[in-house]
N, CA, C and O of each residue as an XYZ file, in Angstrom:
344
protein
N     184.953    -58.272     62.948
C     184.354    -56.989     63.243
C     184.900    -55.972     62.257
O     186.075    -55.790     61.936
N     183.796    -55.342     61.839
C     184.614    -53.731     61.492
C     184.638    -52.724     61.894
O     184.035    -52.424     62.925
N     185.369    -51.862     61.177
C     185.557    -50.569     61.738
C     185.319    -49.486     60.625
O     185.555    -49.788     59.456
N     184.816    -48.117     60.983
C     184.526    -47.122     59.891
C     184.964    -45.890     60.658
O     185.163    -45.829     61.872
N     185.077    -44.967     59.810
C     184.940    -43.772     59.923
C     184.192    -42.995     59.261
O     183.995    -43.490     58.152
N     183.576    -41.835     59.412
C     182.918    -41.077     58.811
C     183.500    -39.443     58.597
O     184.362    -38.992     59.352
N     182.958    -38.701     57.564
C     183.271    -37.464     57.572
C     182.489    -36.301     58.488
O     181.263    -36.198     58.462
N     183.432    -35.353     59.381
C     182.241    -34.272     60.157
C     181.195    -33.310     59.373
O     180.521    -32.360     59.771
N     181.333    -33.965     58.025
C     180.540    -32.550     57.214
C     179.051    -33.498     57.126
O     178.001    -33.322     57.744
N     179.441    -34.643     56.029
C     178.033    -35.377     56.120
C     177.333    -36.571     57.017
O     176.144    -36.603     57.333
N     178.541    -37.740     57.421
C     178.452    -38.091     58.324
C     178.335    -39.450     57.533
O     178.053    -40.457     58.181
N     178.599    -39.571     55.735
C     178.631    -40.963     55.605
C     180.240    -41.692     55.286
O     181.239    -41.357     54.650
N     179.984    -42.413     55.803
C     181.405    -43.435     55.603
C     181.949    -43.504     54.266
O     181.492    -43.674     53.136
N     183.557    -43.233     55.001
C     184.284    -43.498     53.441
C     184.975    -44.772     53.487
O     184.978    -45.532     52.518
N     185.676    -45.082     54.795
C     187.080    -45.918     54.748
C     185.868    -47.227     55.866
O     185.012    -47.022     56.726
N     186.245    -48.076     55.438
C     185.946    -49.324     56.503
C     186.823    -50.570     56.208
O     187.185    -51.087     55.152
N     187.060    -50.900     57.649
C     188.708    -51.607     57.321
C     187.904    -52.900     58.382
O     186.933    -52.603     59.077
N     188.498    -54.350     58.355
C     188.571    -55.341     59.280
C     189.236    -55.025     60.951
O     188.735    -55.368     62.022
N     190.426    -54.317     60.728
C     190.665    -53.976     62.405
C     191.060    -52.667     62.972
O     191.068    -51.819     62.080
N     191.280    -52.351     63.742
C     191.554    -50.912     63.849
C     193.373    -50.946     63.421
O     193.765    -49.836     63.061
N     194.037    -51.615     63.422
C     195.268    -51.093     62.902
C     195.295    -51.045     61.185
O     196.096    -50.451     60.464
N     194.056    -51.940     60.783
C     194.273    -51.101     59.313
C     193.687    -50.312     58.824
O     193.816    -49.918     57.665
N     192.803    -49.877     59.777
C     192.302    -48.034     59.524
C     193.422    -47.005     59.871
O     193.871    -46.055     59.231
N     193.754    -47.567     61.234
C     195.557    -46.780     61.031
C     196.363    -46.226     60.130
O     196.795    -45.104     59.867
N     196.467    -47.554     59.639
C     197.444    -47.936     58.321
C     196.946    -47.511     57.588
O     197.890    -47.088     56.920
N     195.873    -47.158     56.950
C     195.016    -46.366     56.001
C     195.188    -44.949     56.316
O     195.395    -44.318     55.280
N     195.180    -44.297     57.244
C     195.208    -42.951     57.766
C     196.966    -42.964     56.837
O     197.280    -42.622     55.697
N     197.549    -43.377     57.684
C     198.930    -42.978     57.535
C     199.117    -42.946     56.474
O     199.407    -41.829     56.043
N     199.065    -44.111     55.453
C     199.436    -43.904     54.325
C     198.920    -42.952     53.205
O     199.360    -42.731     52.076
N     198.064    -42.561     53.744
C     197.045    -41.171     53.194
C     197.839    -39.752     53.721
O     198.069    -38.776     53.007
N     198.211    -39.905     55.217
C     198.606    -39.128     55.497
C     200.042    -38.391     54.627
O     200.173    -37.291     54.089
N     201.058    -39.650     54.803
C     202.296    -39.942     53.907
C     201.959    -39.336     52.069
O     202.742    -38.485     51.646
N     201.387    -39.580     51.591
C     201.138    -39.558     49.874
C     200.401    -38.348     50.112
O     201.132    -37.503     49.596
N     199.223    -37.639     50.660
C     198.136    -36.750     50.331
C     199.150    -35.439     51.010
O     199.523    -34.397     50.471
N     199.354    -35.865     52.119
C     199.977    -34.442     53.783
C     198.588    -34.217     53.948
O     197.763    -35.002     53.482
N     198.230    -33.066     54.659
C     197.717    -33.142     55.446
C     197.799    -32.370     56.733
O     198.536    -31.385     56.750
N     197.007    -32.761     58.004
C     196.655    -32.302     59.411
C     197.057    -33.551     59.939
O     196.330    -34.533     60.088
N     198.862    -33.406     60.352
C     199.066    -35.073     61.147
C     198.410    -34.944     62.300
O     198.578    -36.050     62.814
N     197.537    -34.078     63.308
C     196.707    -34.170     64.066
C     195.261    -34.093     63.815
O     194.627    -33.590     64.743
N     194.602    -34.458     62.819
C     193.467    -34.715     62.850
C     192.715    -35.716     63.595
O     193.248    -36.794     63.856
N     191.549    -35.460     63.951
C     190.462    -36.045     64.698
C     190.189    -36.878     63.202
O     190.364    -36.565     62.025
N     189.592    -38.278     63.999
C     188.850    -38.907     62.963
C     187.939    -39.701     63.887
O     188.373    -40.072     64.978
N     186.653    -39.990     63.491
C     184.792    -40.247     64.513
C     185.127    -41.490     64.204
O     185.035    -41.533     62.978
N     185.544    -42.779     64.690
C     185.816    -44.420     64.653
C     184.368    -44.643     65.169
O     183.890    -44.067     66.147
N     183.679    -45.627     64.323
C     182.651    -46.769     64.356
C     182.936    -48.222     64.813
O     183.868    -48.836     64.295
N     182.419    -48.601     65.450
C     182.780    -50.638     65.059
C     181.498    -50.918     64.196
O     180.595    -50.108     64.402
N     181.279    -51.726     63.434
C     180.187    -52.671     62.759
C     180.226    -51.872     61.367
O     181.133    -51.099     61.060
N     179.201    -52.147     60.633
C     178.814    -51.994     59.247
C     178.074    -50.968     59.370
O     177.481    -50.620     60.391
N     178.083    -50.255     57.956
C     177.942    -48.965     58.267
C     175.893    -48.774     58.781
O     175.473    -47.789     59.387
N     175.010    -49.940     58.341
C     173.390    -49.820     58.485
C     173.482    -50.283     59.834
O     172.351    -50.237     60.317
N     174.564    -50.832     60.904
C     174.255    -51.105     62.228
C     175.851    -50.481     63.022
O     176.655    -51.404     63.153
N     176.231    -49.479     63.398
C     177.382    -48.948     63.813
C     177.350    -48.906     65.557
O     176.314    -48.969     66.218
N     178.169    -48.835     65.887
C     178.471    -48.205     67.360
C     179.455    -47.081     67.283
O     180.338    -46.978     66.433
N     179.232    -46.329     68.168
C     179.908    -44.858     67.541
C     181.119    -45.354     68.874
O     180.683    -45.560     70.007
N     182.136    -45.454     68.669
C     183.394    -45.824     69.678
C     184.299    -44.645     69.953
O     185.299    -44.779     70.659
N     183.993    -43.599     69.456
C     184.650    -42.074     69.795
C     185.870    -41.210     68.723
O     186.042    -41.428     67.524
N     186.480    -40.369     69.442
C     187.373    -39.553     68.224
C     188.729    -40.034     68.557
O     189.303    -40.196     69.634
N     189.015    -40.183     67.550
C     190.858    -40.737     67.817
C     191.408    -40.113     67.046
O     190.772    -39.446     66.230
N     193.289    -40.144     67.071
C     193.903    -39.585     66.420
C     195.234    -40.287     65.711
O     195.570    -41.375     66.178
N     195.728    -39.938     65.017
C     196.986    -40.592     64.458
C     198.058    -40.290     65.306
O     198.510    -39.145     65.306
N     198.526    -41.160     66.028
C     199.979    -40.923     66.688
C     200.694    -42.416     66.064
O     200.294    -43.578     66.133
N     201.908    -41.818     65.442
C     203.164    -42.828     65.050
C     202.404    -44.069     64.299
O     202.734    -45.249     64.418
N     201.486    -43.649     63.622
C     200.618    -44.485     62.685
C     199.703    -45.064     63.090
O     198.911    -45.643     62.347
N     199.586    -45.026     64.703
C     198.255    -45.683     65.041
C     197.567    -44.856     65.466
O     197.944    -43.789     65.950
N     195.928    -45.421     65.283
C     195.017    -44.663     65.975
C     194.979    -44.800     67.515
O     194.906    -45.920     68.020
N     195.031    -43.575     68.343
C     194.738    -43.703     69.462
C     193.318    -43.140     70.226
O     192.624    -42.547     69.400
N     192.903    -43.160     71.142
C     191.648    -42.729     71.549
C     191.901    -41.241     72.141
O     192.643    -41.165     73.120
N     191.497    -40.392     71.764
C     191.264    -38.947     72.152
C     190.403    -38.576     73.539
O     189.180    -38.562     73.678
N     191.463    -38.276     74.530
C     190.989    -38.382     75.683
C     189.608    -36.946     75.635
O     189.509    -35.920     74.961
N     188.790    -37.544     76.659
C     187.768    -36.854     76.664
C     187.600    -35.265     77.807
O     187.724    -35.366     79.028
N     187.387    -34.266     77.289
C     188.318    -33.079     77.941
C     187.169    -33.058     79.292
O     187.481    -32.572     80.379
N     185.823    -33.661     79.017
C     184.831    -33.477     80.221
C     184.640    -34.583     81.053
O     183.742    -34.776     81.874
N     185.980    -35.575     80.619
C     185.707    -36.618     81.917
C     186.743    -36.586     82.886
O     187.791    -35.965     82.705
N     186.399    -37.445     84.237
C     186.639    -36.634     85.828
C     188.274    -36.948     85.697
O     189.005    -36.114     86.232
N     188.756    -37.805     85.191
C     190.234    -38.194     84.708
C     191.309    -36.574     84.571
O     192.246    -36.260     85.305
N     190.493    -35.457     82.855
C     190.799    -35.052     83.070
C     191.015    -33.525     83.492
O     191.837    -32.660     83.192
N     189.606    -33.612     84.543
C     189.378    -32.299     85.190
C     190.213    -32.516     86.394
O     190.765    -31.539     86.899
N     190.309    -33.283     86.725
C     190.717    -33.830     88.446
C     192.205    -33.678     88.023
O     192.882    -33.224     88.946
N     193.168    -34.028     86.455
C     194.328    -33.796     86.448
C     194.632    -32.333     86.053
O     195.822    -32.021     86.091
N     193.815    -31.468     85.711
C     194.123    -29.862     85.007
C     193.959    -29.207     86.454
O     194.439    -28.077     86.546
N     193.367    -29.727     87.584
C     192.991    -29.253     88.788
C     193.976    -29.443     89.742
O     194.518    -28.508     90.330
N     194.163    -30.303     89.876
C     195.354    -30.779     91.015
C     196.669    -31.321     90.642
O     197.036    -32.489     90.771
N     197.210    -30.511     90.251
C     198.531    -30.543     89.873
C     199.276    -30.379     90.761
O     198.938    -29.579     91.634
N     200.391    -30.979     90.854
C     201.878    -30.545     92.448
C     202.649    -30.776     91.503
O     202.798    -31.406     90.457
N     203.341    -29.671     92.587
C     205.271    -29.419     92.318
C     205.977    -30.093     93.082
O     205.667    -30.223     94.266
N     206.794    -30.514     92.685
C     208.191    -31.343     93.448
C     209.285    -30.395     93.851
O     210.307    -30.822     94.387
């Protein structure tokens, strides 16, 4: 399987890697040599870029990509809502 990313300006693919830890590994080491926004969003694909699945926004934490929780699902309205004190 692959994996892509795309840019938010045009929307065509630059980086496409075999798994998601070496799109990671691609981030980082870009991150490392270029600097940068160590919190940037990046739009992850699975497949080739003429047949894609759009798999959501992730981010670089400690070199891996992680999935960018989604601010309008019930996960985490139900946790910004009901919060307790001890």
């Amino acid at each position: 399987m692959y994996y892509a990313t795309t840019t938010d300006q045009d929307g065509e693919v630059f980086t496409l890697k075999k798994t998601m830890g070496e799109l990671g590994d691609h981030f980082r080491r870009n991150l490392e040599v270029f600097g940068g926004n160590p919190n940037a969003e990046y739009i992850v694909y699975r497949g080739k870029p003429n047949s894609k699945t759009f798999l959501g926004y992730y981010t670089l934490n400690n070199g891996v990509l992680r999935k960018k929780k989604n601010l309008h699902s019930l996960e985490a309205l139900l946790g910004s809502v009901f919060t307790t004190t001890d």
